[in-house]
N, C-alpha and C positions, 0 to 999 in steps of 0.2 A: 504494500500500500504506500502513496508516495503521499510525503508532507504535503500539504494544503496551507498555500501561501497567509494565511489566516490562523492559523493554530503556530507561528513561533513563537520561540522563548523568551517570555515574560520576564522583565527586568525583577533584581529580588525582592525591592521593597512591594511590586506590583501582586509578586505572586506571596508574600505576608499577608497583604490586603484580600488578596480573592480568599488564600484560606480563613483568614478570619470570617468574613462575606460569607463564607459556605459553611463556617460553623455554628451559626446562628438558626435560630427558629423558622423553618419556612412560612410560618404565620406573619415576620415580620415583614417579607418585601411583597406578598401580592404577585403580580407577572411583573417583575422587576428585569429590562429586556437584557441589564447587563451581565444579572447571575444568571439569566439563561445562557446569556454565551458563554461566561466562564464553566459552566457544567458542560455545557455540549463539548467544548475545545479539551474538559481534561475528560470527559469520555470519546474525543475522538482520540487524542494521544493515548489512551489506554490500547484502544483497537488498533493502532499503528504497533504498539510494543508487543502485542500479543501475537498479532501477525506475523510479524518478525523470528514474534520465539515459537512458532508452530511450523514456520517456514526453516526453521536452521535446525533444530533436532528431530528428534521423532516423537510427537506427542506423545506417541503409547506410556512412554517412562515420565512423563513430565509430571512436578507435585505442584499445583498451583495453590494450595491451602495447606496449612500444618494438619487442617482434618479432613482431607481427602475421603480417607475410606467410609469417614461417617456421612458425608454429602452424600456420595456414592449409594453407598447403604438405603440409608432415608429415600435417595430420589428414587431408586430403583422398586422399593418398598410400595412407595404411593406413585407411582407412575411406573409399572410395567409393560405397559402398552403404548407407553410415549415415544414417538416415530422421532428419531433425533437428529436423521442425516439430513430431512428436508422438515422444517419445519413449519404446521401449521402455525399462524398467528392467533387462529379461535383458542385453541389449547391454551395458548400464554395466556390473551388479555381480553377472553368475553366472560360476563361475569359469571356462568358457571364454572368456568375455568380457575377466572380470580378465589373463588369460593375454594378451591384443594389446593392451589399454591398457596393462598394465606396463612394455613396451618403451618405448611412446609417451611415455608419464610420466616418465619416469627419462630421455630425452633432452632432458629440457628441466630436469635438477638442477641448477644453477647458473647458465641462462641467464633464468628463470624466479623472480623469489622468491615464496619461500614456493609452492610448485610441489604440491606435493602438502600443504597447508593445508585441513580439508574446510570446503568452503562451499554453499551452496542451489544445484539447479538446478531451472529449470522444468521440467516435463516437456511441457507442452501451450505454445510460444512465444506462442500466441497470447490466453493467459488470465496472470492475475498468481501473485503467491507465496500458492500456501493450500496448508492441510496435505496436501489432494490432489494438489496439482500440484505438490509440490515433493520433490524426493529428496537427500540429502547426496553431496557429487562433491567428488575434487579439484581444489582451483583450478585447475590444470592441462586437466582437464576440459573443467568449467566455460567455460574461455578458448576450448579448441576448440570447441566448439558453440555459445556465442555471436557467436564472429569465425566460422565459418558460418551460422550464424543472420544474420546483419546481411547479411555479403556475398550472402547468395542470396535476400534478401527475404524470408528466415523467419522473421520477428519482429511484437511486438506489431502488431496495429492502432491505427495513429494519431488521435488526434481531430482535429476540424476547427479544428486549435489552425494549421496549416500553411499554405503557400501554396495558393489554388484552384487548379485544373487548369488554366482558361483565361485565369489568368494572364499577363500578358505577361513577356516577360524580364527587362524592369527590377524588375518585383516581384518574378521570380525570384533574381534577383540579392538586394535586399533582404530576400528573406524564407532564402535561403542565411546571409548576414550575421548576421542574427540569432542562427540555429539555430548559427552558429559561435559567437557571443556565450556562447549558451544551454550551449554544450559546454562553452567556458574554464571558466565556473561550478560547473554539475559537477562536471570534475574538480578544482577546488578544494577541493570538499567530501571529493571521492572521498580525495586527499592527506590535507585536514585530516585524517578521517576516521582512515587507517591511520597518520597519527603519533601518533593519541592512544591507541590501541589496541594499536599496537606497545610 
């Protein structure tokens, strides 16, 4: 996904200002248009960094939360029939839908931050962030359907940036290595990222 001339880096004092701005009650601003653009800009830099880390490893290994297995768990639990490679938007956001995420959402208030924060999801795993294929989802979400996404193989197609098939082990092993290399990265960025935004 390529930066959008519009979403560059925010001088510091600027982005002290938006996090304070977003830390606040959203009772206080009403449709205040400039916290709309600072949520849209750090939910599209989210979907830029994510992209990137879904594009350069192999998601199948990636840990996007320290409670992975429980997101997992839970989502699989109360949605086993939830279609995750292409996604309906009924399922996410009509209100019998809102009615079984809610539960889902609100068990992970405090284990989860910023748990219901909205951020980009894909809707199609297998195409990138565009205005088509992407819908506003709680983090919370967002986490369950890409920690399915990864674990079930329902994620982007990779380039032949990866190990060949035929392979031997020892290059499997080194090209393992790398892509562990390629993740630490990543999520460095991923961190830097949300301390400078927070």
């Amino acid at each position: 996904m390529e930066s959008t001339g519009g979403t560059e880096e925010l001088a510091s004092g600027e982005l002290v200002s938006v996090a304070h701005a977003l830390s606040l009650p959203a009772k206080s601003y009403g449709n205040d248009p400039d916290i709309e653009m600072a949520w849209a800009m750090r939910a599209t830099q989210h979907a830029e960094i994510y992209y990137k880390l879904i594009s350069s490893v192999d998601p199948q290994f990636l840990k996007l939360t320290k409670v992975d297995d429980q997101i997992y768990s839970e989502f699989r639990e109360n949605f086993k029939n939830l279609r995750i490679d292409i996604l309906d938007p009924e399922e996410l956001k009509s209100e019998s839908a809102k009615e079984k995420w809610r539960p889902f959402c609100l068990k992970f208030d405090g284990i989860v931050e910023d748990f219901n924060y909205g951020i980009l999801l894909r809707l199609n795993c297998s195409q990138g962030y565009t205005a088509e294929n992407t819908i506003f989802a709680p983090r919370i979400q967002f986490f369950a359907i890409e920690i399915a996404r990864n674990r079930e193989g329902q994620r982007r197609e990779r380039s032949s940036k990866g190990v060949d098939k035929g392979a031997n082990s020892r290059e499997e092993e080194k090209g393992a290595n790398r892509e562990g290399e390629k993740e630490k990265e990543a999520y460095k960025e991923i961190n830097k990222s949300s301390e400078t935004t927070m």
